[in-house]
N, C-alpha and C positions, 0 to 999 in steps of 0.2 A: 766487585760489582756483580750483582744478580743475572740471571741470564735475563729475567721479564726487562730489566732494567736496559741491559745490552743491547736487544731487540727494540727496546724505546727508542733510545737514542741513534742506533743507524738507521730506524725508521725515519725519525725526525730530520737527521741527514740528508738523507735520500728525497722527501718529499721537499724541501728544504731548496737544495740543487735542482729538482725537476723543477719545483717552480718558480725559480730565479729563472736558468734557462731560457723554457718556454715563455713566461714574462715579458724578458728582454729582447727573443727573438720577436715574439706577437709584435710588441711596443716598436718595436727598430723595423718591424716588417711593414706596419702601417705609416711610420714615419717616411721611411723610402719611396713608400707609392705615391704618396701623397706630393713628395718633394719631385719625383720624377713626373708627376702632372704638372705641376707648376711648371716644371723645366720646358716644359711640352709647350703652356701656353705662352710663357717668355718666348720661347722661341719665335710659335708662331704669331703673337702682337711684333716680333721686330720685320717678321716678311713684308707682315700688313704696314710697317710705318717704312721699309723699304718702298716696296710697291706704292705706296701714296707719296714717298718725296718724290724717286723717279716720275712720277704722273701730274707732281706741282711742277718739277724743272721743266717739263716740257711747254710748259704754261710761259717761260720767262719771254720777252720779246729777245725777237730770232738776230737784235741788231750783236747781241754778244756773241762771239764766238766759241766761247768757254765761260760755265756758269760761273759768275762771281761771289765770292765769297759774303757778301752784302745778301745776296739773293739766298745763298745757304744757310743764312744765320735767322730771313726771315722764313724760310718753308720751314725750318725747324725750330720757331716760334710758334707758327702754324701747326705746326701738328702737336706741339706739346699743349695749347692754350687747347686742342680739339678734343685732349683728352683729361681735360680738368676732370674731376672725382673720381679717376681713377688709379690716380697716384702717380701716376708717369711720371719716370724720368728717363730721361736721355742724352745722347751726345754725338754730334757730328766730328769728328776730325778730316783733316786732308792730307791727303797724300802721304807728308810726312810725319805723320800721324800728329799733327800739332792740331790742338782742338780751337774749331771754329765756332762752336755752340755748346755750351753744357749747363744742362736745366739746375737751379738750384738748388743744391742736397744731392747733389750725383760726385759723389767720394769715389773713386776708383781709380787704381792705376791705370796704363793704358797696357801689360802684360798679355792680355786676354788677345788684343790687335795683332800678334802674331801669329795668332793662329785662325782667322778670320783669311779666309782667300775667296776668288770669285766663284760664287754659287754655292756656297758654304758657309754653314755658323759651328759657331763656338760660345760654348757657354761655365759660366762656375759659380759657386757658390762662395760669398764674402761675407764679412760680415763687419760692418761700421758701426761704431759706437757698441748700443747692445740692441742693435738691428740686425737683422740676418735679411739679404738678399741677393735673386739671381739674375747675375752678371750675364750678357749678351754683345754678342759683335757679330756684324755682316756688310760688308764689300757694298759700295750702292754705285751704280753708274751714271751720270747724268751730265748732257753736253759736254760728252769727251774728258772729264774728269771722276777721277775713283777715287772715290772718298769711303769713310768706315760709318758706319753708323750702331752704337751702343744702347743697351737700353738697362734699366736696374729692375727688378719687381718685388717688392717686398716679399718675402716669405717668413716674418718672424710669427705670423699665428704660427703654421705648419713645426716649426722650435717650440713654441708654447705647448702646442699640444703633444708635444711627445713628451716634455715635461710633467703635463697635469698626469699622461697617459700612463710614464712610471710612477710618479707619485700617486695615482688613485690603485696600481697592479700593489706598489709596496704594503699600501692599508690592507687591500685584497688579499696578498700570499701571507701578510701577518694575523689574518681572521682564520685564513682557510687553514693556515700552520697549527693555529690556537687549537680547531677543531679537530684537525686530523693528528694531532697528540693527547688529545680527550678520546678521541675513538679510540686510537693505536694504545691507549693503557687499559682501557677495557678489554680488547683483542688479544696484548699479549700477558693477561692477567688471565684472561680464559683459556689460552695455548698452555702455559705454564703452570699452572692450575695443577694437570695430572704427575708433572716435579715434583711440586709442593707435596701431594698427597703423596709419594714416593718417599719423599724422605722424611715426613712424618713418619710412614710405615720401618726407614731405613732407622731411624731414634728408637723410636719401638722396641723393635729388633735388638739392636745395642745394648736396652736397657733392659733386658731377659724379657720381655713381652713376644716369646715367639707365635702364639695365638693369631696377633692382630695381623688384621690384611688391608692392603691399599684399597682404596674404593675405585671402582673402574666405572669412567665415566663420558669414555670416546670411544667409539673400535678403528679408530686411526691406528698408527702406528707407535701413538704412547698407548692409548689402547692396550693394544697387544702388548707392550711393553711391559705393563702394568700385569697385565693375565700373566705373561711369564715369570715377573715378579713372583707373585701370590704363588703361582706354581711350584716356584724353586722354594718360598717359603713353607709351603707346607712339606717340600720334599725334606727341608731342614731340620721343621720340630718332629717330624720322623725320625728323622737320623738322631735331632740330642734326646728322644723319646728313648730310642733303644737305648742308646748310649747310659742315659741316666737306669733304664730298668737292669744296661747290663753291668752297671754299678752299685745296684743293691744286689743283684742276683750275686754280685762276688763279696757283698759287704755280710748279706746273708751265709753265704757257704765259709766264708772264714771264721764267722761268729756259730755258725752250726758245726763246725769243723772241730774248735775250740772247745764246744761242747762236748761233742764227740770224744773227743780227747778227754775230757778231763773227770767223763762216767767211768772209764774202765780203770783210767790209771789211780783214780781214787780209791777205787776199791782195791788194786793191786797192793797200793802203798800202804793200805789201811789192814790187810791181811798179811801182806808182809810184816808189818812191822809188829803185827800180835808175835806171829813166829818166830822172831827175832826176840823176844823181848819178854817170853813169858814162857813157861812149859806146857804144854796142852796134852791134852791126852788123844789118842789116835784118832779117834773120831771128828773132833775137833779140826785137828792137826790136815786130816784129809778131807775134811770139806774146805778150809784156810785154803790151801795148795788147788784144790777144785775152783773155786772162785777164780783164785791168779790165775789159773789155767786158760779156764773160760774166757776171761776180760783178756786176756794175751793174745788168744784166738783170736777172738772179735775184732783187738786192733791190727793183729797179720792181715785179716780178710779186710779189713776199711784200709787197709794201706795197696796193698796188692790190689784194689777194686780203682784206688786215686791211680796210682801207677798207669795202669791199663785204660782211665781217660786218659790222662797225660799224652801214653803215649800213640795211643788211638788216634789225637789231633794232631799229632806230630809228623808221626809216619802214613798216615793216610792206607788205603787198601790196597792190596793186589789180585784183583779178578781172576778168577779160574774156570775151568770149566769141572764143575761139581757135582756128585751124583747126588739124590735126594736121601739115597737107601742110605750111605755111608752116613750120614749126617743121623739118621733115624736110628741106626747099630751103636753109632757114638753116645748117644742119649739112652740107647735099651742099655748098655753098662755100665751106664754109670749113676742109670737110678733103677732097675727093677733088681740090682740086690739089697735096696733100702727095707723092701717087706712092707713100709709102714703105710704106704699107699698104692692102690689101684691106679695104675697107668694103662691108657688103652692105646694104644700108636695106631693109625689110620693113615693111609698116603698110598699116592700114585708112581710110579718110578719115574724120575725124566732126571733131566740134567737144569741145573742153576749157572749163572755166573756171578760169583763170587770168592771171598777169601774166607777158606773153608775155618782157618783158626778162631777168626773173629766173629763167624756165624755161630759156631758153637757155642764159642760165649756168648751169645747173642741167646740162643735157647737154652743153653744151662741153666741161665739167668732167668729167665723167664719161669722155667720149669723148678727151679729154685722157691719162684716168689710161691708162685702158686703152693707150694709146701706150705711154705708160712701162713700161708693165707687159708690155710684147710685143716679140719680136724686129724686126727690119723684115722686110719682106711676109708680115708674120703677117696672119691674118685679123679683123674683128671686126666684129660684128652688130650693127645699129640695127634695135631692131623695133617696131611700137606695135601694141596690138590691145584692143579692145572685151571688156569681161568685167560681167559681174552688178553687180560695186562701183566700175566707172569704167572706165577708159579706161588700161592699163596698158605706161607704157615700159619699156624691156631694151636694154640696152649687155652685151653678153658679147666676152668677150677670150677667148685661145689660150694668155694669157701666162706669168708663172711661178707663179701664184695665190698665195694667202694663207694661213697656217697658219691652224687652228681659234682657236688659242687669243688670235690679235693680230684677231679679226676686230669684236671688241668694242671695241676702242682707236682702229680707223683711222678713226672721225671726230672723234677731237680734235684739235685747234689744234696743228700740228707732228711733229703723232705719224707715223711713215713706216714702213714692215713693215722695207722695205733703204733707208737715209737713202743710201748712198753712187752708190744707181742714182739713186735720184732728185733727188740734188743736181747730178750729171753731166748731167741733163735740166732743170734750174735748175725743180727743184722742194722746195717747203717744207713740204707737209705740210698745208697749209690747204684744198685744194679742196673736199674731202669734209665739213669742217667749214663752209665756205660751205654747199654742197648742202643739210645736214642743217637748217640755220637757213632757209633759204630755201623748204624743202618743209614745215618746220612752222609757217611761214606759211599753208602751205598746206593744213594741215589732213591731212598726209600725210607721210612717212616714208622713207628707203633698204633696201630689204630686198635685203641680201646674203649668197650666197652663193658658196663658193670650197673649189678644191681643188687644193694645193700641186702645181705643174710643169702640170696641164689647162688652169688658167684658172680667171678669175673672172666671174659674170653681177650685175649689179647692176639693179634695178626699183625703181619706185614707181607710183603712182594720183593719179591725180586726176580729179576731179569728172566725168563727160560730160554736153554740152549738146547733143545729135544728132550723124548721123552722115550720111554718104551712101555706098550701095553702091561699092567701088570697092578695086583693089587695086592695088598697084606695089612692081616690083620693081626693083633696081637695082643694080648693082657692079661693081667698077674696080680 
């Protein structure tokens, strides 16, 4: 069963109950009052036909000494004939309560006479045939004789009317019922409402639609429900966003990896097997064995470049404390005996926190590209300098820089601006994607910029742990 549905029916319930209830106590509340007036005036028409026998006995001539039964039969003649139209009935008894007078149509035990004493009534309600009325008794004195005197008062409207009274409430709670489950499915079609669009959104969803969003259309508390919804929804096609980009990103580097693989070892196989298989003359012969050489190179350096991601994500960094100079002497020897390029080194002394092994590779690499990327005796700058947020290196080249739009690509796994310069230089396209794993270790970043045939500067930061005055310059 639906919730709108659930919500129908214990409302229907509930109104249902409250107004049966209330109905039957209204109806049984008017009835009671009504019945306890009547009782009020039975009561007092029997004082008044006490009080008027008493005042006819005294009427009897004084030769009796005790009224007689003749004379009792005719004062309560009397007083029934005085009350023609208005229904009276009544009943004298004596002493032993044996009855001396009862008006015609007066049905009654005599039960009620027991509890009738002097200066006191007693009264009930009977009901004869399919008449209902109320029963009276009281004590009357007269010429030394105690007689009872009874009286009957119809009360069957007062039953009638609490009849008509549920029967016109039952029409009434079954109109008002009608109405108040015509409203109550409006209501809880418009509460339910923001559900409905929820699991529209939740089908959606299911059915790879992660896009669509609930429509919010309360700020109650489905409201918000709904906003938190959409929330966690967009937080999701985020998450299967990356997910899927970092599913090509690997569908990509295996299929460029394959590549990779299959330029050098072709050519290997392909000069190998002249050598094997033919005589060549030495010229030949050692450009054959140059080739293999060259493509063997290239795949050592693309395997030792995989490795060193690999293990870069593995093993994570170990912070030091680092001097800048040591890091700039590592770099002066192991490119200013190349000759083939101007290196200028620029930099402040202070100390770094970092892992000095992977920094290095960190500027090798860099200092590396920039070769590639540069004619021979072009120039290119090593700087480091001290700023507000660390401690910040610059490798800038002269070379043929980088279009805008590949400047977003060149740190993934293979990705090359010109693959055929850099495989001439027995390169694969991994450096920079080392670099980028290895600085965000570091809690730091490659920030490049470049501009097609000027050159490209490439920088990042990291941490400073002091510094000392001191400056140097250097180039060759």
């Amino acid at each position: 069963m639906k919730f709108s549905q659930k919500l129908l029916l214990w409302t229907t319930i509930i109104i249902a109950l409250t107004l049966g209830f209330s109905g039957y106590y209204f109806v049984n509340y008017v009835f009671e009052t009504s019945l306890e007036r009547e009782a009020e005036q039975a009561l007092d028409e029997n004082s008044i036909l006490r009080f008027a026998f008493e005042t006819a006995a005294l009427n009897v001539p004084v030769r009796y000494d005790m009224l007689p039964d003749g004379s009792v039969e005719q004062i309560a003649a009397n007083l029934e004939t005085g009350g023609q139209g208005t229904g009276r009935l009544l009943r004298i008894c004596d002493e032993k309560r044996q009855t001396l007078y009862a008006s015609d149509g007066f049905e009654a035990d005599d039960a009620l006479l027991g509890s009738a004493v002097e200066d006191q009534y007693a009264y009930r309600v009977i009901r004869a045939g399919d008449r209902y009325y109320i029963q009276t008794a009281g004590s009357v004195s007269a010429l030394g004789r105690g007689l009872y005197l009874e009286t009957l008062r119809d009360v069957s409207q007062v039953f009638e009317e609490r009849e008509t009274g549920f029967r016109v409430y039952r029409r009434l709670m079954i109109l008002m019922l009608a109405l108040g489950i015509a409203i109550m499915y409006f209501i809880a079609s418009g509460l339910t409402k923001p559900i409905r669009l929820l699991m529209r959104a939740t089908k959606k969803m299911a059915a790879g639609d992660y896009g669509y969003r609930a429509e919010q259309i309360s700020s109650d508390e489905l409201g918000l429900l709904t906003q938190d919804f959409n929330s966690m929804s967009e937080a999701l096609e985020r998450t299967i966003g990356q997910l899927e980009d970092e599913v090509q990103a690997r569908e990509d580097f295996v299929g460029a990896f394959a590549h990779e693989l299959k330029t050098p070892l072709t050519s290997i196989i392909g000069y190998a097997d002249m050598l094997r298989s033919r005589k060549l003359d030495e010229e030949k012969s050692l450009l054959s064995a140059n080739y293999i050489y060259t493509e063997g190179r290239r795949l050592e350096t693309m395997s030792l470049r995989l490795l060193d991601i690999i293990v870069t994500k593995k093993d994570g960094a170990k912070l030091q404390k680092v001097p800048v100079a040591s890091l700039f002497e590592y770099l002066r020897s192991m490119f200013l005996p190349n000759g083939s390029m101007e290196f200028v080194f620029d930099y402040e002394e202070a100390y770094v926190l970092a892992d000095l092994s992977l920094i290095q590779t960190v500027l090798v690499n860099l200092l590396d590209n920039a070769c590639k990327a540069s004619e021979a005796g072009s120039r290119i700058e090593v700087s480091g300098c001290s700023e507000s947020a660390g401690y910040r290196f610059t490798v800038r080249d002269f070379g043929i820089g980088i279009p805008q739009e590949e400047l977003s690509k060149i740190t993934q796994a293979f990705y090359m601006v010109d693959k055929s310069r850099s495989r001439s230089r027995n390169g694969a396209g991994l450096g920079l994607a080392l670099c980028t794993e290895i600085l965000r270790l570091h809690e730091s970043r490659l920030e490049i910029a470049s501009v097609p045939g000027e050159g490209t500067t490439v920088g990042f930061l990291l941490p400073e742990a002091g510094k000392e005055v001191c400056h140097e310059e250097e180039q060759a």
